[in-house]
LOKOL-354307 format. One record per residue (C-alpha): x, y, z; residue in three letters. Coordinates in steps of 0.5 Angstrom, whole numbers, padded with zeros to 4 digits, always signed. Example, Ala and Ser with C-alpha at 12.3 -4.5 7.8 and 13.67 -1.06 7.14 Angstrom:
BEGIN
+0025-0009+0016ALA+0027-0002+0014SER
//
This chain:
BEGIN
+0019-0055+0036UNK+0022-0058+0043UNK+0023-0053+0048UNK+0027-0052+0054UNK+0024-0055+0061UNK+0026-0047+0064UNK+0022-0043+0058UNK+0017-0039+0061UNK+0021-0040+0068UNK+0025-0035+0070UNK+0025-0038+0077UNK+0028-0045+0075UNK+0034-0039+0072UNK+0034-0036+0078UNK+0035-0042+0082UNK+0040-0046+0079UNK+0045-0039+0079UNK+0043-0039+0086UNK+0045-0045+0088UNK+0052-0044+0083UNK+0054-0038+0088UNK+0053-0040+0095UNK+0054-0048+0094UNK+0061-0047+0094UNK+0061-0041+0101UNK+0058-0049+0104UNK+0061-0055+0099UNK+0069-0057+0102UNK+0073-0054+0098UNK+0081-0057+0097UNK+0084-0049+0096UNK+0082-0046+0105UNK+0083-0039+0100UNK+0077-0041+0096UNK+0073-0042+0103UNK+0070-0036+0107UNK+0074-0036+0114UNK+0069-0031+0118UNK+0062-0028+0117UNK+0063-0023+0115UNK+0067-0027+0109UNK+0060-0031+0109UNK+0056-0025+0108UNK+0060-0023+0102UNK+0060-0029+0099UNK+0053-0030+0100UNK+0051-0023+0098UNK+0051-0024+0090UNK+0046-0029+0091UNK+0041-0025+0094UNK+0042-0020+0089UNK+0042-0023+0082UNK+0034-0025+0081UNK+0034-0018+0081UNK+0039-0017+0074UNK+0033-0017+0070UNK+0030-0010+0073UNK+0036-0006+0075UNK+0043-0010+0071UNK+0048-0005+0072UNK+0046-0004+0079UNK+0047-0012+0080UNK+0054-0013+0077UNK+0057-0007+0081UNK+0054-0011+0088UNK+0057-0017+0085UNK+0064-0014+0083UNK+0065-0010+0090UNK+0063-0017+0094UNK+0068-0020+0091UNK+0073-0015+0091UNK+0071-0014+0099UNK+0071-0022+0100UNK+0078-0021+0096UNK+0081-0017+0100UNK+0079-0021+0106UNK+0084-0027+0103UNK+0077-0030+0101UNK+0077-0032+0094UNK+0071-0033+0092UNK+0068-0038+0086UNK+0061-0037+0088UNK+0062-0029+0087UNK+0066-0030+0081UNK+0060-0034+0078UNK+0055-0028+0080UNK+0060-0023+0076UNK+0060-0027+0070UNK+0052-0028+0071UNK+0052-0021+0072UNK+0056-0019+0067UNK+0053-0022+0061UNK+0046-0020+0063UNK+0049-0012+0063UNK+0050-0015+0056UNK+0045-0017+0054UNK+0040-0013+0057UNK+0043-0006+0055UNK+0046+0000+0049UNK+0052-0004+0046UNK+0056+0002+0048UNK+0053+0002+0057UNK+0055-0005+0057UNK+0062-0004+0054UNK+0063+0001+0059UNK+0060-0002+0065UNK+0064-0010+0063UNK+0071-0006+0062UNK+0069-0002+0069UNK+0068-0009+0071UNK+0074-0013+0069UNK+0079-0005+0071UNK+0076-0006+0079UNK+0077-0014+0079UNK+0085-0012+0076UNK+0086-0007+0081UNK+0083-0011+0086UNK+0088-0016+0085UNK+0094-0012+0083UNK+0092-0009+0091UNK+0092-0015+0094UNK+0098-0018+0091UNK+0103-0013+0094UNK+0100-0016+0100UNK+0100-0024+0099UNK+0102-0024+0092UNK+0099-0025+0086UNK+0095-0030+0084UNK+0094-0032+0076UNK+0087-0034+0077UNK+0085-0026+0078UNK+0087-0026+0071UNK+0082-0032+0069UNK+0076-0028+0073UNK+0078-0022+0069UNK+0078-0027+0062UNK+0072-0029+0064UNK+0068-0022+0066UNK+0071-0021+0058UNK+0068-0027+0055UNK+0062-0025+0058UNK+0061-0019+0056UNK+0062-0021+0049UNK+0057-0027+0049UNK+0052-0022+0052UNK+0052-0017+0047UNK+0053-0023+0041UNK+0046-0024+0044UNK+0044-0018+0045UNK+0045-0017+0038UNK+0042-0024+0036UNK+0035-0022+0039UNK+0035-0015+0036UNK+0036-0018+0028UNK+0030-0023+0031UNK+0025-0018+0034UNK+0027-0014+0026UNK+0026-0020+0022UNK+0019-0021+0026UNK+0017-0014+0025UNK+0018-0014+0018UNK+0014-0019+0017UNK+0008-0016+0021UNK+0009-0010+0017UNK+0010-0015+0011UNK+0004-0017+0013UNK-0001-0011+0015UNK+0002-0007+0007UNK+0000-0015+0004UNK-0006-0014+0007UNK-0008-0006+0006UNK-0005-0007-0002UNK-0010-0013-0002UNK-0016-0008+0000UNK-0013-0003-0005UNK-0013-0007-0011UNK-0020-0010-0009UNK-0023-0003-0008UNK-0019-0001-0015UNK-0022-0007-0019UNK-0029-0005-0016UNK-0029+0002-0019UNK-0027-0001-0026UNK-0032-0006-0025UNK-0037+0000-0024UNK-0033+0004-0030UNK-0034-0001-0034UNK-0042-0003-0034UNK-0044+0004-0033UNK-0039+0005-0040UNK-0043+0000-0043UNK-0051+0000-0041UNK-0051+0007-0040UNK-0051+0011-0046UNK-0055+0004-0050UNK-0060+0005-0045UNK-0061+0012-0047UNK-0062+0010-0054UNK-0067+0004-0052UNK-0071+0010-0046UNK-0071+0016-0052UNK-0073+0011-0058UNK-0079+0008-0053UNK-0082+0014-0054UNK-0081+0016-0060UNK-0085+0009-0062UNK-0091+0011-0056UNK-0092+0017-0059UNK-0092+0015-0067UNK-0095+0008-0065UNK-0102+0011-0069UNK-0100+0016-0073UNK-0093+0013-0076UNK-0093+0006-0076UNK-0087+0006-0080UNK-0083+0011-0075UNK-0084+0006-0070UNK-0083+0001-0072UNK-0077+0003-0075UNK-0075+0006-0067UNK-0078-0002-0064UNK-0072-0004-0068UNK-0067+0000-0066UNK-0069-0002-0059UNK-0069-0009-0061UNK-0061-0008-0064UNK-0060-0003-0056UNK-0062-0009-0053UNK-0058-0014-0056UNK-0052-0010-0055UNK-0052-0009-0048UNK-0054-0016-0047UNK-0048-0017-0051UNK-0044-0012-0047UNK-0046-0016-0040UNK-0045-0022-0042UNK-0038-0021-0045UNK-0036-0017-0038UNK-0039-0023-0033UNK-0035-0028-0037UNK-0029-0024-0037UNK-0031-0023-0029UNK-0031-0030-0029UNK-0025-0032-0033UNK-0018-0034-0029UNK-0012-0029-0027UNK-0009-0032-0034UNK-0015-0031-0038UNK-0013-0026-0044UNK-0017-0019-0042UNK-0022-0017-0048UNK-0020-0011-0051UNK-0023-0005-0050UNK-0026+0000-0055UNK-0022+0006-0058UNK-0023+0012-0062UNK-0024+0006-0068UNK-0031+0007-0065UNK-0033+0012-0065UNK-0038+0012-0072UNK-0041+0007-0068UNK-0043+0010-0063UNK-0044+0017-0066UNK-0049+0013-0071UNK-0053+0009-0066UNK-0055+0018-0063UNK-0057+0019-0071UNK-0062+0013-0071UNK-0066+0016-0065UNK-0067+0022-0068UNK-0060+0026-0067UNK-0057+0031-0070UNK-0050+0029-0070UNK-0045+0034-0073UNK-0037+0031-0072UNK-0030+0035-0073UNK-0025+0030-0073UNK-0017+0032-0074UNK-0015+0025-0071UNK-0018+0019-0075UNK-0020+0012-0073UNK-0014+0010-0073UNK-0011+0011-0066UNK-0005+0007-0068UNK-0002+0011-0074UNK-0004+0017-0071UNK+0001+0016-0065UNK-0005+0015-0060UNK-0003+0011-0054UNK-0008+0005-0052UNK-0010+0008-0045UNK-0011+0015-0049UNK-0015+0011-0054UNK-0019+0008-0050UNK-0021+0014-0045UNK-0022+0018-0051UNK-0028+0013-0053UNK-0030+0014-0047UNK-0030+0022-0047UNK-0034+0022-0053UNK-0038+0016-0050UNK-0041+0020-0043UNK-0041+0027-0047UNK-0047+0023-0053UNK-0050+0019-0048UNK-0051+0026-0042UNK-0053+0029-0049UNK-0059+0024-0050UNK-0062+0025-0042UNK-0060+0032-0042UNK-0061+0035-0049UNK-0067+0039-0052UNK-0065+0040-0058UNK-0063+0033-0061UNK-0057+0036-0064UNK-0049+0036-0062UNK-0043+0037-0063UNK-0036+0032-0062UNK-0029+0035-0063UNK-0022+0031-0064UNK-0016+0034-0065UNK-0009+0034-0064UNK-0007+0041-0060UNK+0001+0040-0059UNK+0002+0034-0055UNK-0005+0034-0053UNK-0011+0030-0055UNK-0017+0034-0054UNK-0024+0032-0055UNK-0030+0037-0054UNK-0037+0035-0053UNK-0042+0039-0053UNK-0051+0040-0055UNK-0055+0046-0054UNK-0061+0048-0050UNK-0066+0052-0051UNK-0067+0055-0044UNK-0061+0058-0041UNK-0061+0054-0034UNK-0061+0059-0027UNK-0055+0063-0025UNK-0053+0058-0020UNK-0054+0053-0025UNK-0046+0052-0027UNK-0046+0044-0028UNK-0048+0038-0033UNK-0055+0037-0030UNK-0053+0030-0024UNK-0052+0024-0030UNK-0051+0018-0023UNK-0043+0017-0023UNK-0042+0017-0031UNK-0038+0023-0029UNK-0035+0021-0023UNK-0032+0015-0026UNK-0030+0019-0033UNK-0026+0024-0028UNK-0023+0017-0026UNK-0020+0015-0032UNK-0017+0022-0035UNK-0014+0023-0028UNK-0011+0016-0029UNK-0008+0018-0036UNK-0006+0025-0032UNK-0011+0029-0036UNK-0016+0034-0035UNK-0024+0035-0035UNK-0028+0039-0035UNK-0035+0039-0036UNK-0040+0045-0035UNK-0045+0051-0037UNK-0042+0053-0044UNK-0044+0059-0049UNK-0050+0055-0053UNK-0051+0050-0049UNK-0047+0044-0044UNK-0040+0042-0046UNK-0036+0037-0044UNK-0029+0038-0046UNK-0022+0033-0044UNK-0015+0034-0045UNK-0010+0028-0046UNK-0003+0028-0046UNK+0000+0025-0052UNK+0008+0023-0053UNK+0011+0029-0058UNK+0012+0026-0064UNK+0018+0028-0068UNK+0019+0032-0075UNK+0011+0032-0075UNK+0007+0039-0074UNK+0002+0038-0068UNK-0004+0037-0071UNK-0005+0034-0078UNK-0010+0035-0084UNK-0018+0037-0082UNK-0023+0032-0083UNK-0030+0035-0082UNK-0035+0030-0082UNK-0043+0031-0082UNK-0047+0025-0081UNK-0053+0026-0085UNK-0058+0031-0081UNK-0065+0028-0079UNK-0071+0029-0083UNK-0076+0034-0080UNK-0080+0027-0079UNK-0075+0024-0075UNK-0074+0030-0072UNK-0082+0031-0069UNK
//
């Protein structure tokens, strides 16, 4: 983009405003008015010249040396060109250097002090019209200094909006990149968590019968095999979604549909799993929103897989029921030893609770996990939409997986 050779210059600015004021104290001049008679009249005319480079610093200041000059050199019968064009300079950088309303005062001061100096004057010599076309100007001045005062203050706006732009562009880039890394993190631990404590919990359960019952182990092997397929499966799919582009259709996440899933994969290594279901797999019909469905696949998910790292005694309990506009799930699983008094947490489980916490606070539910009566308790409450003309809740459906035998049991 071209530039003007002064850009950057204030000097050269300075300069040529110069030479305009005190050229015509010096240049021949057709009007004797217009040429100082005395050197007091050049040092009057001369003045301006002296203090315009200083208009940047102290604007008003200037204007009104400008202005007295000139009305002093007036009142001499000198009328100055050169002290005109020091006031119109002045006059505008007033304008465009100062508030809107001391540029106001400080032009309309000006203009006052040019008339009554004229006016003065004229009862002396006579007025002179071209009094009135320095007042004109003075005007002019004012308003094209304060047109581009307000130009530069519309420009400095629109660059700090853009910086600010900018910067909240930036600082929203680094919250969605924060955000999809905690799901990332969500989500792998959701799938190989609860898997990987099937696969563990059954590899012992082979190590131990390997001799004594062949078949008991052979059966747990498969169960690994089918844990590790799964979790193969669940890591494949996952990279492949991380991998896809923007537009590419997002995988469905698992609901309450799946929950026999994995509630069947705890029996299979030995658990006792007792489910009290009012809600029913059909989340769609029960009026279950997709996000609520989702975290409470994930609340059954934790409260099972904490149970296989933590549990003692093989048996737990899951409850879905709907209380209200609330969808509540209560996992819970026994102990046989009540821990110490200052005991009153799930033992630590890495960041499986801290990533669940995550997900019901996204939903604006509660968790709670903790020392319960009987053993541990993981419980959640997920706000549902009211349903109109239906009672809360809805028919009990108790459903009890079968036990394990006391083989699968030892």
């Amino acid at each position: 983009m071209p530039r003007w050779p002064w850009a950057g210059r204030p000097w050269l600015i300075d300069a040529f405003v110069v030479v305009l004021v005190a050229g015509p104290a010096f240049a021949p001049l057709p009007f004797a008015e217009m040429r100082p008679s005395s050197p007091l009249a050049y040092a009057l005319v001369l003045s301006p010249a002296l203090a315009l480079p200083f208009r940047r610093r102290w604007p008003r200041t200037v204007l009104a040396v400008c202005v007295a000059a000139w009305a002093a050199a007036l009142t001499l019968g000198t009328l100055s060109p050169g002290g005109a064009v020091a006031m119109v300079v002045a006059t505008y950088g007033v304008a465009h250097r100062t508030p809107r309303r001391s540029s106001i005062i400080a032009t309309a001061a000006a203009v006052v002090a040019v008339l009554s100096t004229g006016v003065i004057v004229s009862l002396v010599s006579g007025m002179d019209t071209r009094v009135l076309q320095v007042a004109l100007s003075l005007s002019l001045a004012g308003a094209v200094g304060d047109a581009a005062r307000s130009r530069r203050a519309y420009v400095e706006a629109v660059v700090e909006r853009a910086r600010r732009a900018e910067e909240t562009r930036e600082s929203e880039a680094r919250r969605r990149v924060t955000e999809e890394r905690l799901r990332i993190a969500r989500d792998l631990h959701d799938a190989v968590a609860h898997r990987i404590s099937v696969i563990s919990l059954n590899a012992g359960v082979a190590t131990s019968m390997l001799e004594t019952r062949p078949d008991r182990a052979r059966e747990a092997l498969a169960t690994i095999r089918t844990a590790s397929r799964d979790v193969l499966g669940e890591i494949g799919t996952m990279m492949s979604v991380l991998r896809a582009p923007d537009d590419a259709p997002v995988r469905v996440q698992p609901g309450l549909a799946r929950v026999p899933e994995i509630v069947e994969s705890v029996r299979v290594a030995g658990w006792d799993v007792v489910v009290r279901d009012e809600i029913g797999t059909n989340a769609e019909a029960a009026g279950i929103p997709l996000g609520v469905d989702i975290v409470a696949y994930r609340v059954v998910q934790e409260g099972l897989t904490n149970a296989l790292k933590h549990g003692t005694t093989r048996r737990a309990h899951v409850l879905l029921r709907r209380d209200g506009d609330e969808l509540e799930i209560v996992v819970t699983n026994p102990i046989e030893r009540v821990p110490d008094a200052g005991d009153q947490e799930l033992p630590p489980s890495g960041f499986g609770l801290v990533g669940l916490r995550e997900r019901v606070d996204a939903v604006r539910g509660a968790l709670e996990a903790g020392l319960a009566p009987g053993g541990y308790r993981l419980a959640a409450r997920l706000p549902l939409p009211a349903r109109q003309g239906a009672p809360a809740g809805g028919p009990a459906r108790a459903a009890r997986w079968p036990e394990s035998s006391p083989e699968r049991a030892s």
